[in-house]
N, C-alpha and C positions, 0 to 999 in steps of 0.2 A: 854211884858215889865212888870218888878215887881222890888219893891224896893228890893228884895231878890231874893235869887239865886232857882231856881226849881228844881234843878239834873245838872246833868253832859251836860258837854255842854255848858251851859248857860256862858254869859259873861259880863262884866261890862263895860258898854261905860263910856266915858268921863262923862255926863252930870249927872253920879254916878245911872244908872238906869240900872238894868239886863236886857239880851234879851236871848231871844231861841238861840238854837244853827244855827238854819238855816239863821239865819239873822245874820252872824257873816261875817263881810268882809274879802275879799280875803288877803292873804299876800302882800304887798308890792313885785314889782320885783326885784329881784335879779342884783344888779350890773354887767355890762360886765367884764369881766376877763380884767387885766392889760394887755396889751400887748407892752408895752417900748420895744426898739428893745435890741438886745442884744449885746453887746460887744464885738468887731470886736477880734477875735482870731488868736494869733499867732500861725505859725508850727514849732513844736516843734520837729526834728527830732530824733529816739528813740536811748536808748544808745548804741555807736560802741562796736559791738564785733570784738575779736579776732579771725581769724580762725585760728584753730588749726593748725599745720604741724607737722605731724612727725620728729623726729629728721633721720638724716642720719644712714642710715645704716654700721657700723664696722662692715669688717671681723674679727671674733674672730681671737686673737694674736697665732700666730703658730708657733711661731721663726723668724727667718729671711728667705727672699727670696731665692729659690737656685741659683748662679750665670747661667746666661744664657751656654745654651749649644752649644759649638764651631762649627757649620757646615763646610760646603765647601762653604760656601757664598762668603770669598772674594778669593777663589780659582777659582771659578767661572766668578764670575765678572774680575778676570784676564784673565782669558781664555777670555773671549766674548770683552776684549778690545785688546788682541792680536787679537781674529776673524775679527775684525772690519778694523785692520791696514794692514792686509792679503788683505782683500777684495778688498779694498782701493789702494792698491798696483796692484789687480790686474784688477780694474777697469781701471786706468792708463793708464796699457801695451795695455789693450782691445780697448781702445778710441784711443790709437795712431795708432794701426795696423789699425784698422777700416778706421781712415780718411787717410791711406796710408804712415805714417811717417813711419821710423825706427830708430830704436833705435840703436846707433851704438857709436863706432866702435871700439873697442876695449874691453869688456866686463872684462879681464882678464889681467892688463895690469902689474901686479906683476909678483916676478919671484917664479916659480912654486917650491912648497910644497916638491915633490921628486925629487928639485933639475933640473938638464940639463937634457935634453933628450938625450937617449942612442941612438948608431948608429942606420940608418933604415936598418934592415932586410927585410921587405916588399914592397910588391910595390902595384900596381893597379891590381884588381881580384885577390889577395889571402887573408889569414887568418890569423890574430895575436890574440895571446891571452891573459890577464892579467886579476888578479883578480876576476876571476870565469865568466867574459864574453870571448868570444870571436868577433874580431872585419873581417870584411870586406866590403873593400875598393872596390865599385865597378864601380866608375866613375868620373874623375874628369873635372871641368870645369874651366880654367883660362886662357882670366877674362872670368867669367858666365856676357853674355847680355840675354835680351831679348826683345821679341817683343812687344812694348807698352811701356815696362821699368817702373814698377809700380813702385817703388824706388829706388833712383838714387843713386849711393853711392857720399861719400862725393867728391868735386873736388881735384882733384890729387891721389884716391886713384881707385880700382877696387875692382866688387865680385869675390870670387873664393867659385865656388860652389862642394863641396864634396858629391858622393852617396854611404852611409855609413848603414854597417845592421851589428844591435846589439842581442848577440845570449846569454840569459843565461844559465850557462854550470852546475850551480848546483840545489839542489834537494827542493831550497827553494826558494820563489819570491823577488826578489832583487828588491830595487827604483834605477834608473836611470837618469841620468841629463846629459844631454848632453854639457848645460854649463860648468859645471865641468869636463867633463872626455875628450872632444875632445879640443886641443891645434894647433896652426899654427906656422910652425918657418920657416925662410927663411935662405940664404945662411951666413947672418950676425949672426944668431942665434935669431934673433928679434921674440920675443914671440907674438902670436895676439890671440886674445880670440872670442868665437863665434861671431856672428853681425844677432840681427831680423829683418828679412828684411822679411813687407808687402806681402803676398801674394804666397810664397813659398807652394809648396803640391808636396810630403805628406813633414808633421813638420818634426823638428828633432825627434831622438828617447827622447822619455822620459814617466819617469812615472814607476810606476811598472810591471815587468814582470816576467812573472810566471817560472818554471822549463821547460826547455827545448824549448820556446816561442824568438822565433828571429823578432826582429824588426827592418824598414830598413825608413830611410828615410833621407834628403836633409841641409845637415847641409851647412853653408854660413859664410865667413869671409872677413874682408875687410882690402886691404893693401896695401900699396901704389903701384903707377901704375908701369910696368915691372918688379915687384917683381920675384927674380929666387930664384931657391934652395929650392921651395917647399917641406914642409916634416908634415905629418899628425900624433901627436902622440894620442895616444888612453888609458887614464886610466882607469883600472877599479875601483879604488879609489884616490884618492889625495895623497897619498902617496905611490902608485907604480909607476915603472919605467915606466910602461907601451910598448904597440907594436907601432913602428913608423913605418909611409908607406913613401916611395916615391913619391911625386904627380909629380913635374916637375922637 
């Protein structure tokens, strides 16, 4: 202790008296840090962006369109709605043969395209010809029964069944139809048109046949009972006179 200061260090108490440095009191401690809570914070969600998108893509301008190109589209589409009306038609005739119906009786009940039938030349076992076929008439049945009687012809009429072979005479395959080309007349001149009758073998002729290819089979017509003056005309187009046979 000295009323004056010695050197470095040295310090002045209160009571205005120096001391050494050694005897110099410690600092006072240091205050705890403030710790107030702090201020409840809002979220702040960050700013919306845009996503980009592309603009749509233009085809560069080239003129105008070329108008579409015409196909066979509705040429087609008409054909396959004919196919269908075909089919249909001949689903029909298939479902009625099947469950034993026939179709009858009179197929052709107008009067014929070339006209009257010309006198019969022919009779049962020989040959007419017309039209680039030739016809022969090789057995007649009237009335045609038989045993079982799969289809009955209508009441008051009868079958009469014709065995008939059709022969093509030229050097190219002809179509055939048998509805169309064979005709029934009786004593009155009364015209009768083929009649399908269930379960006939072999068919009538039909269809295409080739050069020189003879086809025979069972052709049926239905007319009323005791019918006389049977006469079988035979065309080989709807506009020839065609060959008549004599049946009865």
């Amino acid at each position: 202790m000295s009323d004056t200061s010695q050197g470095p260090g040295w310090w002045l108490a209160s009571d205005g008296k120096w001391y050494p440095p050694e005897t110099a009191p410690l600092p006072p401690p240091l205050p705890p840090p403030h710790t107030s809570p702090l201020p409840p914070q809002t979220y702040v969600p960050p700013p919306y962006q845009q996503t980009y998108a592309p603009p749509p893509y233009h085809q560069p301008w080239g003129g105008p369109h070329p108008p579409p190109k015409r196909g066979h589209g509705c040429l087609w589409a008409v054909l396959a709605a004919v196919g269908v009306v075909l089919t249909g038609v001949v689903l029909i005739i298939v479902v009625a043969v099947v469950a034993g119906h026939k179709i009858h009786k009179n197929l052709d009940t107008t009067a014929n395209l070339a006209g009257p039938p010309p006198p019969a030349r022919y009779t049962v076992g020989q040959t007419g010809a017309s039209s680039g076929f030739n016809f022969t008439v090789y057995a007649v049945k009237a009335p045609f029964t038989s045993a079982g009687q799969y289809a009955l012809p209508t009441a008051g009429y009868e079958y009469v069944q014709v065995d008939v072979e059709v022969t093509n005479t030229r050097s190219t395959t002809q179509q055939f139809s048998s509805l169309l080309a064979f005709h029934l007349y009786d004593a009155q001149d009364h015209q009768y048109g083929e009649a399908i009758v269930a379960g006939i073998q072999p068919s009538p002729p039909d269809g295409p046949i080739a050069p020189g290819q003879a086809v025979r089979g069972l052709v049926m017509f239905e007319v009323p009972t005791a019918t006389t003056g049977l006469r079988l005309r035979c065309q080989g187009k709807l506009t020839a006179a065609g060959a008549v046979f004599t049946l009865t």
